[in-house]
C-alpha angles and dihedrals in degrees: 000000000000092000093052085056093047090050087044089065102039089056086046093048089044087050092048082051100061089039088060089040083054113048089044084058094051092045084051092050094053093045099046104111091044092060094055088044094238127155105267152196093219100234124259111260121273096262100052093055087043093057080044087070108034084050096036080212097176135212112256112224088242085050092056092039089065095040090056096039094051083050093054094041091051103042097034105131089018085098146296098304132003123208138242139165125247101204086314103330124108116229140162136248103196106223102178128066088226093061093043094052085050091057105035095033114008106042097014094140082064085057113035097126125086087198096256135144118235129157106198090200116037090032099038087176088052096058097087145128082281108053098029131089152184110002103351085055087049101045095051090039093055099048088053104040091087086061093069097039104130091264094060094060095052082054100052084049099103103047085046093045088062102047086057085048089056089050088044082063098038091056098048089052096049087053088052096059106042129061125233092035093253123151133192083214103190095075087050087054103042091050089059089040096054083032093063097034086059085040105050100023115030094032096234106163139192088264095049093043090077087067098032102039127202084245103056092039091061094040090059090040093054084045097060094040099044113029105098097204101195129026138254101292106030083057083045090056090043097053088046098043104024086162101054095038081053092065090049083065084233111168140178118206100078124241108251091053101045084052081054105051094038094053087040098068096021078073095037087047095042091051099052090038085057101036095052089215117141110219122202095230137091102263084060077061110051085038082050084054090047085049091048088040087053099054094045092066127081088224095054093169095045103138090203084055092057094043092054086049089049100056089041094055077055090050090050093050092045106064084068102075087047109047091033127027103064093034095045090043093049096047085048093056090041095055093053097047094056088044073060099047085045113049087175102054086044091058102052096043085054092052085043087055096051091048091051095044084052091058086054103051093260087296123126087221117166094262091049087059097048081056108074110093103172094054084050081052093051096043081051089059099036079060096046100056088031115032132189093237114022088206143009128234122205131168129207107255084178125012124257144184115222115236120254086015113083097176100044105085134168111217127200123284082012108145117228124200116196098193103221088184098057099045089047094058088035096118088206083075103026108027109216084016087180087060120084109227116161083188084079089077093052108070118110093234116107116286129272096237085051086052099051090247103102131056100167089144091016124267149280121339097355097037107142117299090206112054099108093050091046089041080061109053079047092056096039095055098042098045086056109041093036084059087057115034143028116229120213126164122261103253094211088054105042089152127059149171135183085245096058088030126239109275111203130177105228121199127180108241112247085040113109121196138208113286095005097085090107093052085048098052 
């Protein structure tokens, strides 16, 4: 009886040990920052973060937006970086360019990790430009950078031309069939968005869309964007442990949409491989890259080894969708709303347009939209006031010090946050940030991605892949649909959000409507 005592109080005093241990680790976490005497958002208390948990209430990404940007706002000039605690972890937000060119240009190998999971395989689809990192990022991101040389996209014209020409017509219809003129115009976008992407990438015609329906492609597509499979805590476990969690065969694309996306473009791929036709669209390329991938190998006939090629030409096609169908939809709809919101700058890329138009015999060739400077300097300014990524995660792959600065130091697994959103309204870098003004981008001073001030597709190394492609699908839509119609802005609806949708008044120009004949003359 006296030794199971004894053994009693050694498991208690083991079990008040780790609850010391604990609770200093804890106190160390939250004064972390103090202890290095950097400038600090002091952490939340203990209880907060603890509801947190047990609610898995989340941050919404608007939420985090205005976080970052009032820390920014607040500690901007105190140092390179300030610090800040997300729950209980400490983390960065990067307030100098230097430091920003150190992380996205200078030191990028220490950096080469947005923070993601990805479990290359157990998950095949999350196993992307996104989610991967170090060798495995450069090595895929060097076997697809000559598909986007200049060359490539003239070449890809003509599949993406029709598919504008289909929302051109979309959008005519719908007008036809519903009064006021007044459109809810994100659906519309996102429909030629996903269109062109099935189109394009994944080499879905008009023959195979009777089988794989728009629908059902978006819906899958939705699936994979917006399904949160786990909850709060276990992403929070994978982001943390990825390893571990890797082991666990935890994954994130759901199922039923992987099956989909893997039969999808098995058909598409056997068809092509067994009709011998070259097709002028992405998926010919990324076939062009499997074919390059097979001779390379000693075992050119391996059926693991195709199969591996296979899901990695998925993988390829995938990050499309993505990286591309919601962004490219939502700058879209946010071009056009502030065309809307400026009368003036509509109707001079709309004149820039026509001239342009006259130097190329009245034909939208590819060259003819390169041309038009003005629209490049509007979807510059579109992306200022609304980017694509209101702020950019990194995390430290190899600790650094950061230069002029002896006691601001980037330690190992440290998350930094860069916040887009903040340096793009700081009125230092764009004077009357609130106001749109496409003339900013035409100053002969050095850019302002040049200068670390501007993140519109990202920046540095692992800037997006992507942008010329998705410039393209820009230029291609709004050339079409501004030589057709005028955009003004709904005047029951002034303010809008994605959330809410963006609600124009469209009206074909040469159409004059009731009450507006004095505007017209």
């Amino acid at each position: 009886m006296k030794n199971l005592w004894i053994l009693f109080m050694i498991l208690g005093l083991i079990v008040l040990c780790l609850l010391v241990l604990l609770i200093i680790a804890a106190r160390y976490q939250r004064d972390y920052w103090r202890y290095l005497d950097i400038p600090h958002e002091r952490p939340k208390k203990l209880w907060p973060i603890m509801k947190q948990l047990i609610t898995q209430s989340l941050s919404t990404e608007a939420m985090k937006t205005a976080h970052y940007t009032a820390l920014y706002n607040k500690f901007k000039g105190s140092g390179p970086f300030c610090g800040f605690y997300a729950l209980l972890q400490p983390r960065v937000l990067v307030l100098d360019r230097e430091l920003i060119r150190q992380i996205m240009i200078k030191d990028f190998s220490s950096f080469n990790d947005r923070g993601m999971y990805c479990n290359q395989k157990s998950d095949p689809l999350s196993a992307d430009l996104y989610g991967l990192r170090g060798n495995h990022w450069k090595e895929m991101r060097q076997k697809l950078d000559p598909t986007f040389e200049s060359d490539r996209m003239s070449w890809l014209y003509g599949s993406l031309y029709d598919e504008a020409a289909q929302l051109l017509l979309t959008v005519s219809s719908t007008l036809m069939s519903q009064p006021h003129s007044t459109l809810h115009i994100q659906k519309l976008m996102r429909r030629y968005v996903i269109s062109a992407l099935a189109s394009c990438v994944f080499g879905v015609n008009a023959e195979q869309r009777q089988k794989y329906s728009m629908d059902e492609f978006e819906r899958m597509t939705e699936l994979v964007l917006s399904t949160k499979k786990h909850g709060y805590l276990m992403n929070l476990m994978m982001i943390r442990f990825p390893n571990f969690c890797r082991k666990l065969r935890m994954r994130l694309t759901p199922k039923e949409a992987e099956v989909y996306f893997l039969t999808l473009l098995g058909d598409i791929v056997q068809q092509r491989e067994a009709s011998q036709v070259r097709h002028q669209d992405y998926l010919q390329l990324l076939l062009d890259i499997k074919a390059l991938e097979l001779t390379t190998h000693e075992y050119e006939a391996d059926k693991e080894l195709k199969e591996h090629l296979q899901k990695e030409l998925a993988v390829h096609a995938f990050v499309f969708l993505k990286a591309g169908y919601e962004q490219t939809a939502n700058t879209l709809s946010f071009v056009l709303y502030e065309l809307a919101l400026n009368p003036e700058v509509q109707s001079q890329v709309r004149q820039e347009l026509k001239q342009a138009m006259e130097k190329h015999d009245n034909i939208l060739s590819y060259e003819c939209v390169q041309s038009l400077t003005l629209m490049g300097y509007v979807i510059l300014e579109t992306l200022r006031m609304h980017p694509i990524t209101p702020y950019i995660l990194r995390r430290v792959l190899s600790s650094c010090s950061v230069p002029d600065h002896l006691k601001y130091n980037l330690v190992k697994e440290l998350f930094v946050i860069i916040p887009t959103h903040a340096i793009h309204n700081d009125p230092e870098y764009y004077p009357e940030p609130n106001r749109f003004n496409p003339d900013r981008w035409g100053s002969p001073r050095d850019s302002f991605k040049e200068q670390s001030i501007w993140f519109g597709f990202g920046s540095g190394v692992r800037n997006c892949i992507g942008m010329q492609f998705a410039q393209l699908l820009l230029r291609l839509a709004l050339a079409l649909l501004l030589l057709e119609f005028e955009f003004t802005l709904n005047s029951k609806r002034p303010l809008v959000t994605l959330e809410d949708g963006i609600a124009l008044q469209l009206t074909p120009l040469g159409v004059v409507e009731p009450g507006l004949e004095e505007r017209a003359v």
